[in-house]
C-alpha positions in Angstrom: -36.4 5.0 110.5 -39.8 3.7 109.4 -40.2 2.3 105.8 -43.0 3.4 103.9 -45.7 0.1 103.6 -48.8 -0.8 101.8 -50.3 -3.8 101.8 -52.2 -6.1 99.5 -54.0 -9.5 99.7 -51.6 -12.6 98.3 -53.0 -16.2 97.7 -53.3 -17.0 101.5 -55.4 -14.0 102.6 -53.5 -12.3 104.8 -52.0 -8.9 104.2 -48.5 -9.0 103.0 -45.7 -6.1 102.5 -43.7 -5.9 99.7 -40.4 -3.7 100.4 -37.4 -3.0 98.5 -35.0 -5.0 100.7 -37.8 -8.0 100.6 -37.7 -7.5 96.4 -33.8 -7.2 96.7 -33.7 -10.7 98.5 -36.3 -12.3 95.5 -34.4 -11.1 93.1 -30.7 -12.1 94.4 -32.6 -15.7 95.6 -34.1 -16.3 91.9 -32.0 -14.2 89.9 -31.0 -16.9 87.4 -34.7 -18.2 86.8 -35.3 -14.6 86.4 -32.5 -13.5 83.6 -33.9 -16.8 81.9 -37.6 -15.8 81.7 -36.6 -12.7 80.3 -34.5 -14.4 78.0 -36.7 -16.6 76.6 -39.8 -13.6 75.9 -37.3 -11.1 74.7 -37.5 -10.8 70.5 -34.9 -13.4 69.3 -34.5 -10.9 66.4 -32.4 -8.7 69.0 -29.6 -11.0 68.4 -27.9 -13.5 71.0 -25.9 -11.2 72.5 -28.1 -8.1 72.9 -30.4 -10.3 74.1 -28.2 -11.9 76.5 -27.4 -8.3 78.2 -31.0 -7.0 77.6 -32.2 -10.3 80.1 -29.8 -9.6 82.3 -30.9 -5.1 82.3 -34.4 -6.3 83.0 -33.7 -8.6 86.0 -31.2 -6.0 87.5 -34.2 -3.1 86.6 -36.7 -5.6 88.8 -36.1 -3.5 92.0 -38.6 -0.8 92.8 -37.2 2.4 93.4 -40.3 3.4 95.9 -38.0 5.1 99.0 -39.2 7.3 101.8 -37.0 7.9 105.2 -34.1 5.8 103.6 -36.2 3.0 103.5 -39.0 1.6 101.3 -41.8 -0.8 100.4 -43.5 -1.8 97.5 -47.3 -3.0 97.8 -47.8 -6.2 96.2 -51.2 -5.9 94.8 -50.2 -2.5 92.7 -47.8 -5.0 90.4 -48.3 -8.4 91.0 -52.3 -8.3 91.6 -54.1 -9.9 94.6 -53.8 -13.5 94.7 -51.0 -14.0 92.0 -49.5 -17.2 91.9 -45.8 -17.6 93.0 -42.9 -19.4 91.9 -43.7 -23.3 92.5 -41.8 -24.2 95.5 -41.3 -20.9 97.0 -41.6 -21.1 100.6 -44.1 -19.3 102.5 -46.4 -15.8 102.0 -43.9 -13.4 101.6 -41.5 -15.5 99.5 -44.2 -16.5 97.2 -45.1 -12.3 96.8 -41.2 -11.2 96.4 -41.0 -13.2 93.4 -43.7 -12.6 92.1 -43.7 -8.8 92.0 -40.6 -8.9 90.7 -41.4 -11.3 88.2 -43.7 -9.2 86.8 -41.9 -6.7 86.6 -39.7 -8.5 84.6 -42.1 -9.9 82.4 -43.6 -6.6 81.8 -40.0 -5.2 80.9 -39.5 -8.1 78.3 -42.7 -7.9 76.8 -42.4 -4.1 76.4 -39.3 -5.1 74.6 -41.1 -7.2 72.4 -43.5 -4.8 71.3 -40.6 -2.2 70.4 -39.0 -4.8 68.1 -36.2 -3.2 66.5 -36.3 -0.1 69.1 -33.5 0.3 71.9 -34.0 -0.9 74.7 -33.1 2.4 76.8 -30.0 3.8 78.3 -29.6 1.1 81.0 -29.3 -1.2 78.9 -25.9 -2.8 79.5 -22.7 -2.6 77.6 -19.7 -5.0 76.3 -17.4 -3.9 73.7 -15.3 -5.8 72.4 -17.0 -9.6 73.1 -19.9 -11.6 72.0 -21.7 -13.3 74.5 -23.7 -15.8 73.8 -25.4 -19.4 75.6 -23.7 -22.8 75.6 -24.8 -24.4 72.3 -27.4 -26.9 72.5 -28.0 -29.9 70.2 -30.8 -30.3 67.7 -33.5 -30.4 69.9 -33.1 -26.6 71.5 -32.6 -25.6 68.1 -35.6 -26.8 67.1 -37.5 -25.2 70.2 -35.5 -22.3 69.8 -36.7 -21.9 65.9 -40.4 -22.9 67.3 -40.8 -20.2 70.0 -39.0 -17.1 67.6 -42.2 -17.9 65.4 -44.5 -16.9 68.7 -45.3 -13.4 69.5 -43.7 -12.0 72.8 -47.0 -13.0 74.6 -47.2 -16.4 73.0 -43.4 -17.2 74.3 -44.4 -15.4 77.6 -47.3 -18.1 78.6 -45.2 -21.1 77.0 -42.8 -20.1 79.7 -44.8 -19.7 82.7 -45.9 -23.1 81.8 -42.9 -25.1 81.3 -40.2 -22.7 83.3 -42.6 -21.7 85.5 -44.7 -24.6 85.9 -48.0 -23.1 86.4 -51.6 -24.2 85.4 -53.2 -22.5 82.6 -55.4 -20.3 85.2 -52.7 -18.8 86.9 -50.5 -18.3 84.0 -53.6 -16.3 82.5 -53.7 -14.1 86.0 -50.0 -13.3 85.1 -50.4 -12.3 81.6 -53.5 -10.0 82.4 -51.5 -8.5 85.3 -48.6 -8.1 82.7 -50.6 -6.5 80.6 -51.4 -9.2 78.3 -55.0 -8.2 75.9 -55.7 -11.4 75.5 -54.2 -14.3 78.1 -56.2 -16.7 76.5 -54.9 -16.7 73.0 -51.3 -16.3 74.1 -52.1 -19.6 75.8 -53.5 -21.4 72.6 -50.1 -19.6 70.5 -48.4 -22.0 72.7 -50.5 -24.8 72.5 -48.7 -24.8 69.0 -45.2 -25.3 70.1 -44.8 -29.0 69.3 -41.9 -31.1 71.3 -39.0 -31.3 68.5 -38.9 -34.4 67.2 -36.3 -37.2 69.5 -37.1 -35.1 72.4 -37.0 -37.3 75.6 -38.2 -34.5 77.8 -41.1 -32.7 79.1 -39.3 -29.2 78.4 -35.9 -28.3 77.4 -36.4 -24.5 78.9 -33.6 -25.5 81.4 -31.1 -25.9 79.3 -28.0 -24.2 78.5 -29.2 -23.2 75.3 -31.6 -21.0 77.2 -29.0 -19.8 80.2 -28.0 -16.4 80.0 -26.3 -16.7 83.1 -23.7 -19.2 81.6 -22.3 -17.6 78.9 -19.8 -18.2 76.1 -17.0 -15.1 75.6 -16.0 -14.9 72.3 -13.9 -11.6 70.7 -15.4 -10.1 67.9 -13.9 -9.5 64.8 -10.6 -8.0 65.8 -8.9 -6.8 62.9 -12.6 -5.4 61.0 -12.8 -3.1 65.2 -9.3 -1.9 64.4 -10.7 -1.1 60.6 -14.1 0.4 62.3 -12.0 2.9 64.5 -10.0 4.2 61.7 -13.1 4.5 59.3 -14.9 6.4 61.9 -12.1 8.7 62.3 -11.8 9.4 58.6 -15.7 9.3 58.4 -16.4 12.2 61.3 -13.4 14.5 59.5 -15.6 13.7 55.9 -18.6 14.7 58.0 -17.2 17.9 59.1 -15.6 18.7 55.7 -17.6 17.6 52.9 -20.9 17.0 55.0 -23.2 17.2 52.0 -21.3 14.5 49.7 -22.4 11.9 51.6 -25.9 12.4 50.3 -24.5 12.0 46.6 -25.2 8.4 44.7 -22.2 6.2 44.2 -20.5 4.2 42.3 -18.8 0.4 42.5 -20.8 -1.2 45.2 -24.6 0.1 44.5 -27.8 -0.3 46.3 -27.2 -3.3 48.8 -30.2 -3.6 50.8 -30.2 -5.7 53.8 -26.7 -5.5 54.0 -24.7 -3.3 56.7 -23.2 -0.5 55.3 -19.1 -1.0 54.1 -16.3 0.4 56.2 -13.5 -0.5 54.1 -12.8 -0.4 50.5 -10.7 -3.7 49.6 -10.3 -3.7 45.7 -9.9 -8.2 45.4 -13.0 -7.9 47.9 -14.7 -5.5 46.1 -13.8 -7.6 42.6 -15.0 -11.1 44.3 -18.4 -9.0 45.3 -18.9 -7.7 41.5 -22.0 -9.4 40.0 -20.2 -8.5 36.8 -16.9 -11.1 38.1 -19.4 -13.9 38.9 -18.3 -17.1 37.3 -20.5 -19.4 34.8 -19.9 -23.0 34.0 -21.1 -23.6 30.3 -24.2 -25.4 29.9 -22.9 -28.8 28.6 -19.8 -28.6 31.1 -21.1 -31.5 33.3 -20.7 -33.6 30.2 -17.2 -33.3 29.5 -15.8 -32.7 33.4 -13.9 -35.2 34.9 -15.8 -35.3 37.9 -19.2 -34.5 37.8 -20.0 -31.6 41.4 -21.5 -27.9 41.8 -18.7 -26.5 40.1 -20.4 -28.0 36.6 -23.6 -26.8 37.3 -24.6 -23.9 34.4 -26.2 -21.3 36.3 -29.9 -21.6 35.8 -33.0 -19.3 36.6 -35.6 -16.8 35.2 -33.6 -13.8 37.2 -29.7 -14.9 36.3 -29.0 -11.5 34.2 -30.8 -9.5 37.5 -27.9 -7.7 38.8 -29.5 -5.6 41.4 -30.8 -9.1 43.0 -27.2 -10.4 42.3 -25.1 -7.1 44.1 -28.0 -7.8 47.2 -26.9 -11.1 47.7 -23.0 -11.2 47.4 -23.3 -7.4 49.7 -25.4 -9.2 52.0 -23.0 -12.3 51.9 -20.0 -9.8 52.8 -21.6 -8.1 55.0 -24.9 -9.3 56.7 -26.8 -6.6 58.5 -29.1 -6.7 61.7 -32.0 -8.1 60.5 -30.9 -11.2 58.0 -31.3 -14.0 59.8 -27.8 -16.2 59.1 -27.6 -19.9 59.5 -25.0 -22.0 58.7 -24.2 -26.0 59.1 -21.7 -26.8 61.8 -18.0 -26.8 61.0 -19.3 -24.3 58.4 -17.4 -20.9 57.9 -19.7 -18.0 57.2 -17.4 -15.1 56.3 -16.9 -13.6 52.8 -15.8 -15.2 49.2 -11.9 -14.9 48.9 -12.6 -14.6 45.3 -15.8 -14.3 42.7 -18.4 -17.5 43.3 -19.5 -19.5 41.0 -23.4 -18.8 40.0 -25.7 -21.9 40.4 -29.5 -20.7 40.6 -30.8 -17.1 40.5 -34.9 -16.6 40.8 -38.2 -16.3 41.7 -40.0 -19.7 43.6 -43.1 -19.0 45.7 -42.5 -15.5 45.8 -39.4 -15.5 47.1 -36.2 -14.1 45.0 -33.5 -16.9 45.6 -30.1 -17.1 44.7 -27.4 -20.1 45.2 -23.9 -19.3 44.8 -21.0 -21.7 45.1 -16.8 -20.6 46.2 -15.4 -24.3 45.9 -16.2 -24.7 49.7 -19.6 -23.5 50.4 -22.8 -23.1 49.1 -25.0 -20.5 49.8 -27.9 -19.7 49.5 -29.7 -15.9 49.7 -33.2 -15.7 50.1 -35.4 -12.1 49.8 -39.1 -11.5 50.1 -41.0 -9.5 47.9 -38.8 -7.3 45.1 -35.7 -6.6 47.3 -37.6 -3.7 49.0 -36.8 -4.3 52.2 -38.5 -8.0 53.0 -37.7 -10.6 55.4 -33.8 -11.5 54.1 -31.9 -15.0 55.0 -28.4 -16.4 54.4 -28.1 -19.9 55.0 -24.3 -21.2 54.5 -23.4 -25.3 54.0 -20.2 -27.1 53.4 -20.0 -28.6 50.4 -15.9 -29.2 50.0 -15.2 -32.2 48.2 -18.4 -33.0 46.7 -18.6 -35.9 43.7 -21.3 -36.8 41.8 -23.0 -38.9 44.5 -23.5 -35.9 47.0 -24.0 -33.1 44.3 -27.4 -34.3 42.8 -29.6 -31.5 44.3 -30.1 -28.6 46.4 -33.1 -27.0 48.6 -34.1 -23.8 46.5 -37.3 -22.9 49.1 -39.2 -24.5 52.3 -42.8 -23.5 52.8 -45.4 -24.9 54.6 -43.5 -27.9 55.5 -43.0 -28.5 51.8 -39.5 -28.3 50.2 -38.2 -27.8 46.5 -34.8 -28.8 44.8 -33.0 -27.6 42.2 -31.7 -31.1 40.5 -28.2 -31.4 38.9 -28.5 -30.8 35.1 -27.8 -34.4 34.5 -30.7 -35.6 36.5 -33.6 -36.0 33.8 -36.3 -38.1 36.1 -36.9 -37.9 39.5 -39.5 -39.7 41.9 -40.0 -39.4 44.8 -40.7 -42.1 47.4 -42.4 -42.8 50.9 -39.4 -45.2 53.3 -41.7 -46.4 55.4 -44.3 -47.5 52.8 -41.3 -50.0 51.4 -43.6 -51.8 49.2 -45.1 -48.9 46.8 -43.8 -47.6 43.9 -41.9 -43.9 43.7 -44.0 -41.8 42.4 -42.3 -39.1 39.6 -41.7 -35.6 40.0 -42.4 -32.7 37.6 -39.0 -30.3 37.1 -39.1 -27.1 35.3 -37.1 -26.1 32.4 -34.5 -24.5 35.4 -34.3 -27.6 36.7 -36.5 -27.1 39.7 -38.7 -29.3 41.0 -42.4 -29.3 42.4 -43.0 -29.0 46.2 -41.9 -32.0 47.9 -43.1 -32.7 51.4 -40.2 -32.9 53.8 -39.0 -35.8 55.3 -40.9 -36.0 58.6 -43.1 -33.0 58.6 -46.1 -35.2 59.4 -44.3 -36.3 62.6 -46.8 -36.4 65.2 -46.8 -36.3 69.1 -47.8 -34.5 72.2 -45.6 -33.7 75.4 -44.0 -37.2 77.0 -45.3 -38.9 73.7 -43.0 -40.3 71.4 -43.6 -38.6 67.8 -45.8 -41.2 65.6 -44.2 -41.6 62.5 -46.2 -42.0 59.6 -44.6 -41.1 56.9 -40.7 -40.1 55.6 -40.5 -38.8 52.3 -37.2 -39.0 50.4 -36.4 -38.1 46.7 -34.6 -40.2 44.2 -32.3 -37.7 41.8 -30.8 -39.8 39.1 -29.7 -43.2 40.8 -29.0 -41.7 44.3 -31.9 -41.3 46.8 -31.7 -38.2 49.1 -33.7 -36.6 52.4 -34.1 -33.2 53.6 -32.3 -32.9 56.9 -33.2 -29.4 57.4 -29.8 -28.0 55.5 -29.1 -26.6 52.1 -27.4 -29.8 50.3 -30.0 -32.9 51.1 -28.6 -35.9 52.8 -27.3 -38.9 51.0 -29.3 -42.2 51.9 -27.1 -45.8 51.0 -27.3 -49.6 52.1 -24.7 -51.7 52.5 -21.5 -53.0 54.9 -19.0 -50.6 55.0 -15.7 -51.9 53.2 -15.6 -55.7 52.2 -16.4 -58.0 49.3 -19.4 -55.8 48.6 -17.4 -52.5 47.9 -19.0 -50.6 50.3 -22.4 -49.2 51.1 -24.3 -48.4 48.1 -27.6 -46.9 46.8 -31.1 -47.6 48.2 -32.6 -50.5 45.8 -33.9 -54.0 46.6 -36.5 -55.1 48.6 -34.0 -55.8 51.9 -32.5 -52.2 51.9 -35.9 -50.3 51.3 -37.1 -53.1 54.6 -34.0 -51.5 56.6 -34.7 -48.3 55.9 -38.8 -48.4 56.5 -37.5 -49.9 59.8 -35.3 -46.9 60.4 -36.6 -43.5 59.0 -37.9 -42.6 61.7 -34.5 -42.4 63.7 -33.4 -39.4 61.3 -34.5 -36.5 63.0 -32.0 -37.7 65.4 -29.6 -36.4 62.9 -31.3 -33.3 61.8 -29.0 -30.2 61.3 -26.1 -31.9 61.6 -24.6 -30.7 58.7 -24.5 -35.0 57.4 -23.7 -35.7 54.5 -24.4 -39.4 54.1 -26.4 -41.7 56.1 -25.8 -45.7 55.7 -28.1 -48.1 57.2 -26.1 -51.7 57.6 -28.3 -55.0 59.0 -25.1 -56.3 60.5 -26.4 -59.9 62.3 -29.8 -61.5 62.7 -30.4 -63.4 65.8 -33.5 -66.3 66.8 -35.2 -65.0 69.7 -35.7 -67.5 73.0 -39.0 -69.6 73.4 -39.8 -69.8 69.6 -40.2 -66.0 69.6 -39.1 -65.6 66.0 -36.2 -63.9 64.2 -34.8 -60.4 65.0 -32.5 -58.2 62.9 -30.1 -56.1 64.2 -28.9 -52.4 62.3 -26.4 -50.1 62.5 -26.9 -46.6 60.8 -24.3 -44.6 60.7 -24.1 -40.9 59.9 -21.0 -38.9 58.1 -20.7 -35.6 58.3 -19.0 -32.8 55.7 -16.4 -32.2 58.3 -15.2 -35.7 59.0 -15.9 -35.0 62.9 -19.2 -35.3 65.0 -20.5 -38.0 63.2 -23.1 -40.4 64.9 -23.8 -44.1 65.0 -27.0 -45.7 66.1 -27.5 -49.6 66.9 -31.0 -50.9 66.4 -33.1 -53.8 67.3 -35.9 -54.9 65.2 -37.9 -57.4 67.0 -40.3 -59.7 64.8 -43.1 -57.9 63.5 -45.7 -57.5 60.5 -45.7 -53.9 60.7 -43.0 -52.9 57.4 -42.8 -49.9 59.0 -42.5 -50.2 62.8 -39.8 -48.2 64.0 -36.8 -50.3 65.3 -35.6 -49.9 68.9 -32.7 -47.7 69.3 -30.4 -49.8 72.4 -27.3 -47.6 71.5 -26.5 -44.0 70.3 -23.0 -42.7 69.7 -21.0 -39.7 69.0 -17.5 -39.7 67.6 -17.4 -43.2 67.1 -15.5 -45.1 64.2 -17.8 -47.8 65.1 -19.6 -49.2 61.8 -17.6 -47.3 59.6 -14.9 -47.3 57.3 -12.0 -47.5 59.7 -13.8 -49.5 61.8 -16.4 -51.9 60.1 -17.6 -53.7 62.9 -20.0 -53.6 66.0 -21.2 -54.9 69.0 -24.9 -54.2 70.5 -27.0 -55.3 73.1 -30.6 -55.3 74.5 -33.0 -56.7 77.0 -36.2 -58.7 75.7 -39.4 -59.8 77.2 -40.5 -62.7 76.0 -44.6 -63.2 75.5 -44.0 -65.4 78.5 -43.0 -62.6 80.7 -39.6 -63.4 81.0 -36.3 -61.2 80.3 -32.9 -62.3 78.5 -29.9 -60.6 77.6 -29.6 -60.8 74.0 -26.3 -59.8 72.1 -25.3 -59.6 68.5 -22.0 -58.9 66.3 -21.0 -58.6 63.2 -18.8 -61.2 61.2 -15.5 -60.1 62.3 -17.1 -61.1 66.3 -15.9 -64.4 67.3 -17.1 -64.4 71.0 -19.2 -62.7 72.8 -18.8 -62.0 76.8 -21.0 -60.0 79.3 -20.2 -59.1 82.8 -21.9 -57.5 85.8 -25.8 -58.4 86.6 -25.7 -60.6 84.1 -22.7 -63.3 83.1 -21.9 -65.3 80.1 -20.2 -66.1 76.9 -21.2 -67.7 74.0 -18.9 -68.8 71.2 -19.9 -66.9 67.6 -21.3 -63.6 67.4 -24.6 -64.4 69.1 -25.5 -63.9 72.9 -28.6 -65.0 74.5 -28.4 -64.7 78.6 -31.4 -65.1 81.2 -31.9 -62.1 82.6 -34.6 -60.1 84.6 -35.6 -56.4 84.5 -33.8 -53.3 84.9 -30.6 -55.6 84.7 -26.8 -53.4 83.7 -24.0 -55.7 81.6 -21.0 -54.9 79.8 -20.4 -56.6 76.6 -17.1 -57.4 75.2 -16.0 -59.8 71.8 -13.1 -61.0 70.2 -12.5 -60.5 66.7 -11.4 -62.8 64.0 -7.7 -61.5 64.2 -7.3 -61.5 68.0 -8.5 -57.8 68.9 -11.6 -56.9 71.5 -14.6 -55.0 70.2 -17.1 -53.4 73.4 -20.2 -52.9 72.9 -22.0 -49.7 71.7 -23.6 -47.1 73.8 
């Protein structure tokens, strides 16, 4: 049998077939790269996994259904466009035009998609009951990216793509978005121009990372008990239908308008009491004064819009029940699913035009955020663990972010707070207005001026931090701001404590711009510790060595970084991060010790192993390309570049510390 043919011109010049078996082989070749580039242009407002399963429809759709005689062909030109660019590294002609054809077929698909927005995708769209599928997690960084790219329109995220997943040159990345379809492949290039590398990023892109693989996916069950509940309330709903039909028109009682929340299946009377604005609890006004201990649960509740009960039904329904289209975040280790009882109310109104409302269960705060007057605006629910918070870690909370701005809604006993610049150590805070509800002017967020292209490290010029009482505090892109204290952890000195004096404000200038290595984290306090102080070979001055470490609300995933600060007249040159842990007691509490290393060039040229401890270090010992000990807790070793040792010491009571890494 003879397949029907056409041809068209590809980048070499010669006349090239495109058939359905030849598409079927690109596709089954690629077909990872593929789901991925869908992936990543689809809406993120579909939801992970509808998104997942849309990716995955689109690649599978790819194959041209163009048969005559049994048999078929395809003609490259009529999708892909004569001399369309392939993927890099495709091997000859006709490889190069498979995947290209059906690469834009995909990319058409997706960025029909993204012009439905909240319309179905069609009937062969896949289906999975029962699961959620979802990515592999990523850290900070693909979060960041993530956030970044859902701000893009679906041509914007298209030509960021083809550039970084891709790899192509501007040029041919605008001959794809033309032959996609694209009205303007120039100014989806400059949207992407926008996308800046999140901040601690060490690489060009992070598009291949599991955070953007649909192809390995997480199987979670969804809520099995609320399916079982669905069933039966569909049942009883479809006999109401046929029955009563026209009741269901009539206005109700109990629950009332909820907005963005998805609509109730199940009447629960304690749920339906611990979602009753009416049931919401109060602390009295001077109740801070008189508590024992002094946390969210003594805040009054405070606001121009704390008697609106219509805002105040929208936010506990929406808190019970989230619908579609609120975008949910929460800290991790952070549980996200209704109040077992009525929560207390901290903050209800109106901030830059958006309608906010903070509500606390013991556990959690939350905070539930509407545009406009509830008609139907942009909604979010952002959750954060606040389980046994004191005085020291309950001294604000973020109300709005704008325009990389940030304001706080201080604790009714703060009266004054400033604001202050970390890595300007030597000015003087500068104070900040509240308003009679205790909330304060925009703030700029810590790190927002960040700077830096791709492969450039981000120039750090300034990290802003607010001082609430006695206690200063940074926005680490959560709800409740992080904690910032100096000090050795345990000892004669009691323990890290708050920021003052000129050495812990030098620390920190040296180190705030390490933090967005810690951003969404969900940390509660970060200590900075100068733990040894070492003279550097051939009269090269005195260094400083710094251990920050970072707790979290949920004990676990913690993180410990070990710096080196090399002489300099710079107050606020970063330091040099040699070691960066997870999980690790190191520097803490439980274990207030450490052990670092680093190689150093000297102005000479030359390289030595230098090593430093704290005071419970006794000895210090390395092994491998470079050997030595030194009695005490200082090591200086000759070395040269690109050299690998492991560093041991002995402690004071006979135990071995290793280094960090």
């Amino acid at each position: 049998m003879e397949q029907q043919q056409e041809t068209a011109d590809l980048p070499g010049g010669s006349p090239t077939l495109i058939d359905v078996e030849q598409a079927e082989a690109a596709i089954v070749e690629h077909y990872p790269r593929l789901v991925r580039l869908a992936y990543l242009v689809l809406p993120p407002g579909m939801g992970r996994t509808r998104r997942v399963l849309a990716a995955h429809g689109l690649a599978q759709r790819a194959l041209p259904r163009g048969r005559a005689n049994g048999a078929g062909a395809q003609t490259a030109g009529a999708d892909t466009g004569p001399g369309l660019p392939g993927q890099r590294g495709a091997e000859g002609a006709a490889a190069d035009a498979g995947y290209a054809f059906v690469r834009l077929r995909v990319l058409r698909g997706a960025l029909r998609a993204a012009r439905r927005r909240r319309r179905p995708m069609g009937p062969a769209l896949p289906r999975v009951w029962g699961l959620r599928l979802s990515p592999s997690p990523g850290g900070s960084d693909e979060l960041a990216l993530d956030k970044a790219l859902s701000e893009l329109s679906g041509p914007g995220r298209a030509a960021y793509a083809l550039r970084g997943l891709e790899r192509l040159g501007d040029r041919e990345a605008r001959e794809v978005l033309k032959a996609a379809g694209v009205a303007d492949p120039r100014g989806a290039l400059a949207e992407a121009d926008t996308v800046e590398d999140p901040a601690g990023s060490r690489d060009g892109t992070l598009l291949e990372s599991p955070e953007f693989d649909p192809c390995a996916l997480q199987a979670r069950p969804t809520d099995l008990m609320r399916r079982r509940q669905h069933a039966r309330a569909a049942l009883a709903a479809a006999a109401a239908l046929v029955v009563c039909g026209t009741l269901l028109g009539l206005p109700g009682e109990g629950w009332g308008p909820s907005g963005a929340a998805a609509p109730p299946y199940a009447r629960n009377p304690s749920s339906e009491r611990a979602l009753d604005p009416a049931e919401l609890t109060r602390a009295a006004p001077e109740a801070w004064r008189t508590a024992t201990r002094a946390d969210f649960s003594t805040w009054p509740a405070r606001g121009d819009r704390t008697g609106d009960t219509p805002l105040l039904r929208r936010a506990l329904a929406v808190w019970a029940r989230p619908g579609r289209s609120v975008r949910v975040s929460a800290t991790p280790g952070t549980q996200s699913g209704p109040p077992s009882g009525p929560p207390q109310l901290l903050y209800a109104g109106e901030v830059d035009q958006v309608a906010v409302v903070l509500l606390y269960d013991g556990l959690r705060v939350v905070r539930y955020a509407e545009a406009g007057d509830g008609d139907g605006g942009a909604v979010a629910l952002d959750f954060a663990r606040a389980d046994a918070a004191d005085a020291a870690s309950s001294t604000g909370l973020v109300v709005t972010r704008a325009d990389g701005n940030v304001r706080y809604l201080a604790a009714p006993w703060v009266r004054h707070p400033s604001v202050r610049d970390l890595v300007r150590p030597g000015e003087a805070a500068r104070p900040l207005r509240l308003t009679a509800d205790g909330v304060t002017d925009p703030v700029r967020a810590g790190g927002a001026d960040l700077v830096g292209g791709a492969g450039r490290a981000p120039e750090c010029e300034s990290w802003t931090a607010l001082r609430l009482g006695s206690r200063l505090v940074t926005d680490l892109g959560e709800i409740v701001p992080a904690r910032l204290t100096y000090g050795a952890p345990g000892g004669r000195g009691g323990g890290p404590r708050d920021v003052a004096g000129a050495p812990a404000r030098a620390a920190w200038a040296h180190t705030a711009c390490r933090l967005p290595l810690l951003h969404s984290r969900g940390v509660r306090t970060v200590n900075a510790w100068r733990f040894a102080a070492q003279r550097l070979p051939e009269g090269g001055g005195s260094a400083e060595w710094v251990c920050t470490r970072a707790e979290t609300w949920r004990g676990a995933g913690g993180r410990v970084l070990a710096q080196f600060q090399p002489p300099t007249t710079d107050p606020a040159a970063p330091a040099a991060v040699v070691a960066n842990a997870g999980d690790s007691p190191a520097c803490g509490p439980r274990e207030p010790r450490v052990l670092a290393g680093a190689l150093w060039k000297s102005r000479a040229g030359r390289w030595y192993l230098l090593a430093a401890g704290s005071s419970q270090v006794t000895s210090v010992a390395a092994r491998g390309d470079v050997r030595g000990t030194a009695v005490g807790r200082i090591l200086t070793l000759p070395a040269r570049e690109g050299d690998q040792a492991r560093l041991s010491g002995r402690l004071a009571g006979g135990g071995r510390v290793t280094a960090l890494r």
